[in-house]
Structure formats: structure tokens, C-alpha cells
Phi, psi and omega in degrees: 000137204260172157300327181271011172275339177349110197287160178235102179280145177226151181242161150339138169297336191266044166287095173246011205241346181102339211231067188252170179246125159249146186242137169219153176254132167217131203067247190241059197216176159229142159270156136235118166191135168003090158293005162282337204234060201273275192348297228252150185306139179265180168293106173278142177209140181298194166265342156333315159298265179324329184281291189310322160259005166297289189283017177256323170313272217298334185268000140102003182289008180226023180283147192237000000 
């Protein structure tokens, strides 16, 4: 990732405590990562990936 690549993280509207998963795009890429730890590398994911895990959140495979 170039400088001029800089990710824009974004959080959930239902964030209320700061201690959220941010996720931001960058190229052809998905980011994820730990806003307690923003240092530490986040999770690359293709978009192929991320489309596959968009949809298992919306069918509900990661319900607790």
C-alpha cells in the first residue's frame, strides 16, 4: 500500500464504546481491523472474500 493509498476507516453506526472492528477499501483489497490495536496489521481480504462474508453476516452463519 503506497502512501497515496491510505485507508479511511470506517466503524459501525452501532459503535458506541470506541472498541469497535474498522473496516476500510483500499484498491482491490478489504482491510479489517481492531480499533483498540489501529498499530497492528489489519486483515487483507479480496473482494471475492469479503463478498462471501458480507453474505454469510446477512444469512445469519455468525449468529451467537
Amino acid at each position: 500500500m503506497s502512501v497515496t493509498e491510505m485507508p479511511e476507516w470506517r466503524k459501525s453506526s452501532y459503535c458506541s464504546n470506541g472498541t469497535c472492528v474498522e473496516v476500510a477499501q483500499v484498491a482491490d483489497e478489504y482491510l479489517i481491523r481492531d480499533s483498540k490495536s489501529p498499530a497492528q496489521a489489519p486483515l487483507r481480504f479480496t473482494p471475492d472474500e469479503w463478498t462471501a462474508f458480507v453474505r454469510g453476516v446477512n444469512e445469519g452463519q455468525f449468529s451467537f
